[in-house]
Backbone as CSV, one residue per row, in Angstrom:
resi,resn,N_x,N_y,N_z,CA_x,CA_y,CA_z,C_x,C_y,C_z
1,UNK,-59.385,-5.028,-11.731,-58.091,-5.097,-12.378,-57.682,-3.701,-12.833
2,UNK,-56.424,-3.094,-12.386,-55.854,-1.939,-12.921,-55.157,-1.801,-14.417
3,UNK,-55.766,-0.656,-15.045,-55.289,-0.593,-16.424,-53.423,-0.576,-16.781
4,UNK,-53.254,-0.683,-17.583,-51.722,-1.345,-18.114,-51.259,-0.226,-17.983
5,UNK,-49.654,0.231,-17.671,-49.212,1.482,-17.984,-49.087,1.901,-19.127
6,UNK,-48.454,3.552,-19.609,-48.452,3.942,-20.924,-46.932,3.179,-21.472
7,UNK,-46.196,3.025,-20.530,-45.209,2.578,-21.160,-44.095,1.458,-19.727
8,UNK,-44.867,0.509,-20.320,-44.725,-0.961,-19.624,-43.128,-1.271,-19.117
9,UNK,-42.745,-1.318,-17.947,-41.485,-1.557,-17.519,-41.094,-3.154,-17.477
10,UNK,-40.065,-3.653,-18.187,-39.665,-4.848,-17.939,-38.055,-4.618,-17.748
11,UNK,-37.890,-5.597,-16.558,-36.657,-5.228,-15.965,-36.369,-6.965,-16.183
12,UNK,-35.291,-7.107,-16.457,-34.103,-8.448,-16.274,-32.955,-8.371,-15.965
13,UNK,-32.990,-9.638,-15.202,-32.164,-9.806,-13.747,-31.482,-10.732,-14.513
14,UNK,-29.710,-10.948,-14.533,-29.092,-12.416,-14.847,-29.299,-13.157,-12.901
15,UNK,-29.998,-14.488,-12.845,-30.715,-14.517,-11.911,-29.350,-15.207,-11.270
16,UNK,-28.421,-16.347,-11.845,-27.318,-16.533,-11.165,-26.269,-16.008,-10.235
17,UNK,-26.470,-15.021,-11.679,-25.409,-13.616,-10.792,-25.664,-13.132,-9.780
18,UNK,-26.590,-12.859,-9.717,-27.614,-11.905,-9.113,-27.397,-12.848,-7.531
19,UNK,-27.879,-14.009,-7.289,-28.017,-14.610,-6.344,-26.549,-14.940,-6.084
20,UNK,-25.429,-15.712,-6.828,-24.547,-15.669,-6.504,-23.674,-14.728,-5.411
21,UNK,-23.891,-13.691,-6.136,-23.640,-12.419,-5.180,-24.358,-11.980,-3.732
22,UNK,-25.408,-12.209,-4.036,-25.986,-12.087,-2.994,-25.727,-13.350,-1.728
23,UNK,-25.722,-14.554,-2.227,-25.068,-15.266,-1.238,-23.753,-15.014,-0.624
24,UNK,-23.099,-14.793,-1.267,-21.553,-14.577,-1.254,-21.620,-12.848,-0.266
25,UNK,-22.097,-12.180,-0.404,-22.333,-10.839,0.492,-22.765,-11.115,2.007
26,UNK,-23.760,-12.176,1.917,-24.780,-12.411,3.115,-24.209,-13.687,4.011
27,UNK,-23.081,-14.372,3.171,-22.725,-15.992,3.904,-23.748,-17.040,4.045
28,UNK,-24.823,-17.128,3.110,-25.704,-18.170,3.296,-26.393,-18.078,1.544
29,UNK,-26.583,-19.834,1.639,-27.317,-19.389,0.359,-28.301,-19.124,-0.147
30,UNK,-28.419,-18.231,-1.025,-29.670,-17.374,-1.316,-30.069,-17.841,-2.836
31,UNK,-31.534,-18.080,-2.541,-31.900,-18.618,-3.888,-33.542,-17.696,-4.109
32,UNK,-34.410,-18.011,-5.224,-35.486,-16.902,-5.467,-36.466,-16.708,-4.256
33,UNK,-36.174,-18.223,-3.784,-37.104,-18.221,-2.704,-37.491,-17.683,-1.195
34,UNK,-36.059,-17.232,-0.831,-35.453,-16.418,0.341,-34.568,-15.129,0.082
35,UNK,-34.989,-14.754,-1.315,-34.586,-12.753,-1.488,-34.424,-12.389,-0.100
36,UNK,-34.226,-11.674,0.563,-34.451,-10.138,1.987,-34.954,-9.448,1.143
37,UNK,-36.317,-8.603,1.339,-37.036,-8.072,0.513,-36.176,-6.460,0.330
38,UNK,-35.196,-6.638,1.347,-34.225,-5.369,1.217,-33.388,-5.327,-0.472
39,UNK,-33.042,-6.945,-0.933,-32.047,-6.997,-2.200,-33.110,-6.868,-3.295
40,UNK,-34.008,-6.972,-3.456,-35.076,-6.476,-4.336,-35.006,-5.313,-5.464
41,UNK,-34.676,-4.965,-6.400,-34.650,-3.745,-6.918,-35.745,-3.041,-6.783
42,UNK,-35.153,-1.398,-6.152,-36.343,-0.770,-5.396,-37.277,0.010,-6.294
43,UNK,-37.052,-0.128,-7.646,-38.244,0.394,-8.117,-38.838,-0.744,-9.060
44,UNK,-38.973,-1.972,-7.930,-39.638,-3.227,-8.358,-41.065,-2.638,-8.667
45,UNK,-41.554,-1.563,-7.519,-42.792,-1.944,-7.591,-43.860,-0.742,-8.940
46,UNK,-42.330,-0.586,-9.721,-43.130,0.040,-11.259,-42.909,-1.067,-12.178
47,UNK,-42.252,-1.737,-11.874,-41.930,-2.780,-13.146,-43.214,-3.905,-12.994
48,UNK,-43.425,-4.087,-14.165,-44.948,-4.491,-14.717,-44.132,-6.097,-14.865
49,UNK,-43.189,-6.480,-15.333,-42.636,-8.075,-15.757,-41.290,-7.936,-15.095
50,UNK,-40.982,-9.318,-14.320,-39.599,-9.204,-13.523,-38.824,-10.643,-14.185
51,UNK,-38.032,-10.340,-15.344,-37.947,-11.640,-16.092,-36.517,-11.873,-15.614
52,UNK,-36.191,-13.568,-15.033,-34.976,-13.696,-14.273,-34.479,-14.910,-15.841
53,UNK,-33.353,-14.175,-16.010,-32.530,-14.767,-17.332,-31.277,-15.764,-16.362
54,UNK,-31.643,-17.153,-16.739,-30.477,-18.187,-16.138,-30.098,-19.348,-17.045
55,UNK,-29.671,-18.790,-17.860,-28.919,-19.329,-19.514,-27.569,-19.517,-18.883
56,UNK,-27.167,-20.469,-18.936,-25.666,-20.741,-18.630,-25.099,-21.311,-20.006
57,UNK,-24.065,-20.963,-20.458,-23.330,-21.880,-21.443,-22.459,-22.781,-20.977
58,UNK,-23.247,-24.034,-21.888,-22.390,-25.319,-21.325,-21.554,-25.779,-22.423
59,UNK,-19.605,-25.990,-22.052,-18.760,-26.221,-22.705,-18.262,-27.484,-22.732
């Protein structure tokens, strides 16, 4: 197991949006499970926690 960084990256995604868009760009729908490892944020691979925020307010 590799030691923790000095200073821990956590990145959050609004995950709706996020996919919304991405479907809507690509014409098909895109959900967590079928990313293109291309839409990925590319400095995923420093971020230590990838926390997907999908809070909707219901009126």
């Amino acid at each position: 197991m590799t030691s923790w960084p000095n200073l821990p990256v956590v990145y959050e995604v609004n995950a709706w949006v996020w996919l919304h868009e991405l479907s809507h760009k690509r014409g098909e729908r895109i959900t967590l499970k079928n990313v293109p490892k291309v839409n990925w944020p590319q400095h995923s691979s420093k971020v230590l926690f990838l926390f997907f925020s999908i809070i909707r307010a219901i009126l």
